[in-house]
C-alpha positions in Angstrom: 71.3 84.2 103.1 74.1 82.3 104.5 77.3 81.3 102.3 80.8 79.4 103.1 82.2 82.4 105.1 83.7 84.4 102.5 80.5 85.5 101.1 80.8 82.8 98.3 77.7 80.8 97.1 77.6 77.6 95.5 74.7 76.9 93.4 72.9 73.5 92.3 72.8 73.7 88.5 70.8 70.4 87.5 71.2 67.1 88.5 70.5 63.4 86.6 70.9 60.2 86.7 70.6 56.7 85.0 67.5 54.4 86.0 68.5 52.2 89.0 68.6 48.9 88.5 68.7 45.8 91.0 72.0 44.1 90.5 71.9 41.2 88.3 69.6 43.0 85.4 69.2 45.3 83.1 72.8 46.8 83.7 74.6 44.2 84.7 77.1 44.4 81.4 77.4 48.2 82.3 80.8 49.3 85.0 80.5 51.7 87.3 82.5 54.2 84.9 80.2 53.2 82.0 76.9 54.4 84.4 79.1 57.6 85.7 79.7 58.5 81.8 76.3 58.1 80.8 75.1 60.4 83.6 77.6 62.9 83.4 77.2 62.9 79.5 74.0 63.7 79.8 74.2 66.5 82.4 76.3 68.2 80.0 74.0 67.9 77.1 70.8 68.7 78.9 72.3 72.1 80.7 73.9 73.1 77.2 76.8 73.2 79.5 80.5 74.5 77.5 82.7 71.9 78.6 85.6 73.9 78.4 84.1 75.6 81.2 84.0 73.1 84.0 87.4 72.9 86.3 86.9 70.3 88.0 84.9 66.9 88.5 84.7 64.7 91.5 83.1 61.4 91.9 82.4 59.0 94.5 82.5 55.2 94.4 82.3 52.5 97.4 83.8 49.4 95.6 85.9 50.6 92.8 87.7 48.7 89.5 90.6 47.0 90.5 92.1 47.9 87.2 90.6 51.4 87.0 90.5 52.6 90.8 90.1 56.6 89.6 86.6 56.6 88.6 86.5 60.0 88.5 89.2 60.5 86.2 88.0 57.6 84.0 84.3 59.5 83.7 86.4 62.8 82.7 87.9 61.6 79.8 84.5 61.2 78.2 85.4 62.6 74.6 82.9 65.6 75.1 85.2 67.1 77.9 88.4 68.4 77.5 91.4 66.2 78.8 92.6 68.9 81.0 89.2 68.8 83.5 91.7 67.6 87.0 89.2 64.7 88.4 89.6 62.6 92.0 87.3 60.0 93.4 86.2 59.8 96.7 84.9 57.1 99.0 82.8 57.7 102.1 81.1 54.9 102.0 77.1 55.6 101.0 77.6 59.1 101.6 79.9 58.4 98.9 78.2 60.9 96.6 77.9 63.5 99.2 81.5 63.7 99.7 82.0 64.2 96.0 79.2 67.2 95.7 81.0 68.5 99.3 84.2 68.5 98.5 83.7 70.4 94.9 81.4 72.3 96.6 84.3 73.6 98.9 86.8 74.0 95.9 84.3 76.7 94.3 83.5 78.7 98.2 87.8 78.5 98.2 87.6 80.2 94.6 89.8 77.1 93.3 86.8 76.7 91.1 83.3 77.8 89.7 81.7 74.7 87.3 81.9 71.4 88.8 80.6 68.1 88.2 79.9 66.2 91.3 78.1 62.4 91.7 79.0 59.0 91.5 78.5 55.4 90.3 78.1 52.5 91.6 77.8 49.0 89.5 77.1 45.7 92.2 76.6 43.5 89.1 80.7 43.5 89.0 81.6 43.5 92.2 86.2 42.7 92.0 86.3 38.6 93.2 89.5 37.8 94.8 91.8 35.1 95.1 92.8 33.4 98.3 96.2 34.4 99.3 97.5 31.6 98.5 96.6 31.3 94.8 97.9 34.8 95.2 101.6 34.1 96.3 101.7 30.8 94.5 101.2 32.9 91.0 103.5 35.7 91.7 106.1 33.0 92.7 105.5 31.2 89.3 106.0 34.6 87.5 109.6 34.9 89.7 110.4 31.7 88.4 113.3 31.4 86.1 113.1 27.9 84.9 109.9 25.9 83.8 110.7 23.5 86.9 110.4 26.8 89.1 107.2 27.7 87.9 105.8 24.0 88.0 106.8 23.6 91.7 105.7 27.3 93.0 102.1 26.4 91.5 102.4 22.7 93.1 101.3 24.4 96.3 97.9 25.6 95.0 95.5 23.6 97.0 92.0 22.9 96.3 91.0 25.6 99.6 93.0 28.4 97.3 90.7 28.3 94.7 87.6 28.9 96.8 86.9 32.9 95.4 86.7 35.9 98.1 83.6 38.4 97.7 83.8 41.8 99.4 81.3 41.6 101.9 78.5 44.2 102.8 79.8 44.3 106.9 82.3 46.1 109.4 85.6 45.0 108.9 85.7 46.1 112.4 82.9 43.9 114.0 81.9 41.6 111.3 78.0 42.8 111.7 76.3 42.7 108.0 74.4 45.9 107.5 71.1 44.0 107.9 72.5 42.7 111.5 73.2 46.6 112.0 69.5 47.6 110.7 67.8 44.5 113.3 69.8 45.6 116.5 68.6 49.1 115.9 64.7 47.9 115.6 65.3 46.5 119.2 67.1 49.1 120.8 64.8 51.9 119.4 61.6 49.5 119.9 61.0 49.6 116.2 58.4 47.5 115.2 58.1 45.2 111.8 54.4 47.0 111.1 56.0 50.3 111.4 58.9 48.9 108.7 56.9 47.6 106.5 54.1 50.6 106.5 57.4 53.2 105.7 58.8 50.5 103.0 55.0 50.5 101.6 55.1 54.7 101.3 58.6 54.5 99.6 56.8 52.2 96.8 53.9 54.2 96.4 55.3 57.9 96.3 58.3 56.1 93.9 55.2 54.7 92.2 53.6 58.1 91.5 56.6 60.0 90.8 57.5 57.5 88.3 53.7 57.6 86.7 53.2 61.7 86.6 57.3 62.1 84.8 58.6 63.5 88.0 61.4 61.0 88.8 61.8 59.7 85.6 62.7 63.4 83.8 65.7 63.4 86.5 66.9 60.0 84.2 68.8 59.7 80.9 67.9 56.9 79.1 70.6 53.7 78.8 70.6 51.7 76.0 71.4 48.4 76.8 74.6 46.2 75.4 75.7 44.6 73.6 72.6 45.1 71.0 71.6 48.6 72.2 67.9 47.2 71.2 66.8 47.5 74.6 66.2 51.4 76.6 66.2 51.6 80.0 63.8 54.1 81.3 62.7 54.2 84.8 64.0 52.3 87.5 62.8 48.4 87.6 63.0 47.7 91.4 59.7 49.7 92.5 56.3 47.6 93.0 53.5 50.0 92.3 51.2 46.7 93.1 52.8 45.8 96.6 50.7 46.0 99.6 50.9 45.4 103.9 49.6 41.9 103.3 52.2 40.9 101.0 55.1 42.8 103.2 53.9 40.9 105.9 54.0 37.7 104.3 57.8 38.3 103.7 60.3 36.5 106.2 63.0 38.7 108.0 66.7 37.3 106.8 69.0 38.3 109.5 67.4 37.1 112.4 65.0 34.5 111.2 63.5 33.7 114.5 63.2 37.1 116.3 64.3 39.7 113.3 62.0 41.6 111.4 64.0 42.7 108.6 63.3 41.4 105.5 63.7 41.9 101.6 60.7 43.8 101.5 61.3 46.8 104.2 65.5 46.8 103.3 67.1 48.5 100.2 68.4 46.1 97.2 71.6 46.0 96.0 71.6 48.3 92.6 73.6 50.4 89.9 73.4 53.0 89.2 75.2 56.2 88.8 74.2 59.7 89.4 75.9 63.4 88.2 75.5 67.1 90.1 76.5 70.3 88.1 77.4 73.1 90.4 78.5 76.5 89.9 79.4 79.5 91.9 76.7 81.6 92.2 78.5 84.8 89.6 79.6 82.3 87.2 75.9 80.6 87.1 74.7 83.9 87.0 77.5 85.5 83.8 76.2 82.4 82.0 72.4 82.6 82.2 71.6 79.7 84.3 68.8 79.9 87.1 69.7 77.6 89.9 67.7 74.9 91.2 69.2 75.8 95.0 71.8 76.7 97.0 73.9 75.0 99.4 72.9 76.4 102.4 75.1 74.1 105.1 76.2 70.9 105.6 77.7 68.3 108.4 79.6 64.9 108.5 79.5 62.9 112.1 80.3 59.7 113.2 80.1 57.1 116.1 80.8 53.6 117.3 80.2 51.6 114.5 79.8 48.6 117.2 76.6 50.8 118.5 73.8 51.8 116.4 75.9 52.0 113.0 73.7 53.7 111.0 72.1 56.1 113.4 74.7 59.1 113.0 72.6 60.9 110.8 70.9 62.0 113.8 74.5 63.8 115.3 75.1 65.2 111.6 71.3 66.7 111.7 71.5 69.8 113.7 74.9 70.3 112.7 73.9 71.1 109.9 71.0 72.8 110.8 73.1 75.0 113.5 74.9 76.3 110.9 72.1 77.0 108.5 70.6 78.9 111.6 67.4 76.9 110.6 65.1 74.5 112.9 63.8 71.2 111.7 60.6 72.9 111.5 61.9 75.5 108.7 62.0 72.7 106.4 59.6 72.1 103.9 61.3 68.9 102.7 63.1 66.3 104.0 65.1 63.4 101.8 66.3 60.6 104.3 68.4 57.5 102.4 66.3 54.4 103.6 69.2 51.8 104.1 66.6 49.9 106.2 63.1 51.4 107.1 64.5 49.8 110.7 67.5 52.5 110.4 64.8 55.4 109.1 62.4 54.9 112.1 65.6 54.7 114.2 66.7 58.0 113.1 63.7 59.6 113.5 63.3 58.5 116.8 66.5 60.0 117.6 65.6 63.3 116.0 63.0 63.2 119.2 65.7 62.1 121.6 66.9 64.0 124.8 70.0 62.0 124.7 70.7 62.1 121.2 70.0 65.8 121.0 72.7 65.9 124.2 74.7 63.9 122.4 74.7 66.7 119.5 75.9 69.0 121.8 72.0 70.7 121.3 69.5 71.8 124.0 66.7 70.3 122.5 65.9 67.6 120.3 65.2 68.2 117.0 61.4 67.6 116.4 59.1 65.4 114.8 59.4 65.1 110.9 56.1 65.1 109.4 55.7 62.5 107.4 54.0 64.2 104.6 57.8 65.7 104.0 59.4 62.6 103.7 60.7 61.0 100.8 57.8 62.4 99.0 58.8 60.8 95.7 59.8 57.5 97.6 63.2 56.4 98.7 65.7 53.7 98.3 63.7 51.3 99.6 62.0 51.4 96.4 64.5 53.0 94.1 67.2 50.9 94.8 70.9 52.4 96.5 74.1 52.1 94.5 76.3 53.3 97.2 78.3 55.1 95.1 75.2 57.2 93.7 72.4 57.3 96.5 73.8 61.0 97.1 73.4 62.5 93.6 70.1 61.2 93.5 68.6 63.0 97.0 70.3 65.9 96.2 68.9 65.9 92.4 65.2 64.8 93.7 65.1 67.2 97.0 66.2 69.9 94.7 63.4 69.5 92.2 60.6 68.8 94.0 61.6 71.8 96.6 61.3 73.8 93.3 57.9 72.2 92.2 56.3 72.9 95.6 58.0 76.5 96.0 59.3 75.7 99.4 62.4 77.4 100.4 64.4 75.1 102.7 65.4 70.9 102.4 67.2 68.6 104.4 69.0 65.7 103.4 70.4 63.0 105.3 72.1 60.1 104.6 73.3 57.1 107.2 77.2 54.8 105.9 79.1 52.2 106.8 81.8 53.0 109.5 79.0 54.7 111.6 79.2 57.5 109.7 76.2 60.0 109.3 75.7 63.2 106.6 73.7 66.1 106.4 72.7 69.3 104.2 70.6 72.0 104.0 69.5 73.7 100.6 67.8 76.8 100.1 65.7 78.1 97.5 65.4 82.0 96.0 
């Protein structure tokens, strides 16, 4: 089996997460560090894990506190760990996750580790509003202000345009395309039709559905009780629609391109929190302290392109990296997890997994293959699920995990499309 190069294996402990939940409900008083604490507090308890004995925990966010910008850090000091755990954050974009259970995963193939919590949060019910910069420097001038006449005239120059609040918005700060923008121009360029979205957005709610129904998904969740009265217990995830169907997808109007799109709510991911924790472990320290793994990491790859082309389609240049240095085909895979930003983007990456030219663009002979669809997002994707940016990593890697274990298959791939153009992928293996 292969390792990191220095005969080190890292091993996928456990995984869990909270319930997702659209933004705007159930977890709307919850932060981002609130959902990473619950997730991470309950990886501990459920893998009787000593928590002197983690070194190090990493998390990913995509829009983080303005007062508390080190999630990572705020999510260590839970009171069950010990205050000397060292903790970073990470942001690469919805890969956000993936860069957190990567980069501990390195730390423990280095030896500059052996337990490590990896994940990530992500709370778009309190996304940071801005001032204009005007309010901005019209209050800091006020505070420089020595006199009470000072401060009166630096706030004299507030006009009504200053108070009009800034959002972050979900687009390229280097084109100005909106994701959903991104997700139409691929369904034209890749001739991706609005049956074909909505039949793949239709699967995500059924297999979520069904793993939600038989206790699959939901034993990957801990339960959140809900401030302020804690009354309320979140316990599965409250954007899936086991009762949806093609007629009412179709009925749905696209959003981006309302005359010639086909987009729409229906066959696009929602905006969610969530938060999401990994517990990995060198494979001799998993072993000295009893623990059977779910998987290894077997290999991984980040890529990236133009995010003025096809901006979510680099998954499909991160692919058989990742698989080149697994020394695995497409067709050695017995599962595959792909993030649904868009079912436009999933159908676009697929076809590229078919693609002469993307497969030369790889700098492979030969294109990957066809996934068969019976692998895919078996327990439904975040389509259904939802995708807290932050978390969408922690979850694939949790569910792929499991379910690879359920089916006794040996080999899953993973890959997940982010803003910036940037595409990731990984392998895991199974004893």
């Amino acid at each position: 089996m292969a390792s990191f190069g220095n005969g080190r294996r890292v091993a996928i402990i456990e995984g869990v997460r909270t319930p997702f939940a659209r933004a705007g409900t159930t977890l709307r008083s919850l932060s981002a560090i609130d959902l990473g604490k619950i997730a991470v507090g309950e990886l501990i308890q459920r893998t009787s894990l000593d928590p002197a004995s983690v070194d190090l925990l990493v998390f990913g966010t995509v829009i983080p506190s303005v007062l508390a910008p080190n999630i990572a850090r705020e999510v260590a000091l839970l009171p069950v760990l010990p205050k000397s755990v060292q903790a970073y954050s990470v942001s690469r974009a919805c890969a956000s996750a993936n860069q957190a259970i990567t980069d501990a995963a390195d730390q423990i193939a280095l030896g500059h580790a052996h337990v490590a919590i990896a994940g990530g949060a992500e709370s778009l019910s309190n996304v940071p509003i801005l001032h204009s910069r005007g309010f901005s420097d019209a209050l800091v001038a006020a505070s420089k202000a020595k006199t009470l006449g000072g401060r009166l005239q630096a706030l004299s120059k507030i006009r009504p345009k200053d108070f009009i609040p800034i959002t972050p918005a979900i687009a390229e700060p280097t084109t100005g395309e909106s994701m959903g923008q991104s997700g139409e121009k691929m369904a034209k360029i890749n001739g991706v039709t609005r049956a074909e979205q909505d039949a793949l957005a239709l699967a995500s709610h059924l297999n979520a559905a069904a793993g939600t129904r038989d206790g699959r998904l939901t034993a990957e969740m801990a339960p959140v009780y809900v401030p302020p009265r804690y009354e309320q217990v979140m316990l599965e995830d409250n954007g899936i629609r086991a009762d949806t169907s093609l007629e009412q997808m179709a009925a749905l109007r696209p959003v981006f391109d309302k005359r010639y799109g086909t987009v729409t709510a229906g066959n696009a991911s929602p905006l969610t929190d969530g938060g999401g924790a990994v517990l990995l472990m060198s494979e001799e320290r998993a072993k000295a302290l009893g623990y059977a793994p779910l998987a290894y990491i077997k290999s991984y790859a980040y890529a990236a392109l133009d995010p003025g082309e096809q901006l979510l389609q680099a998954p499909v240049l991160a692919a058989p990296m990742a698989l080149r240095r697994a020394g695995l085909t497409l067709q050695d895979m017995d599962l595959v997890e792909m993030h649904e930003a868009f079912a436009a983007q999933v159908l676009s990456n697929l076809r590229g997994f078919e693609s002469k030219q993307w497969a030369a663009r790889a700098g492979v002979s030969a294109p990957l293959g066809t996934v068969d669809r019976a692998k895919l997002n078996v327990m439904g994707g975040s389509i259904a699920i939802g995708h807290p940016f932050g978390a969408t990593g922690a979850r694939i890697t949790t569910t792929l995990a499991h379910e690879l274990a359920r089916r006794g298959g040996q080999f899953g791939l993973m890959t997940v499309c982010a803003a910036g153009g940037m595409g990731f992928s990984m392998v895991i293996e199974r004893e």
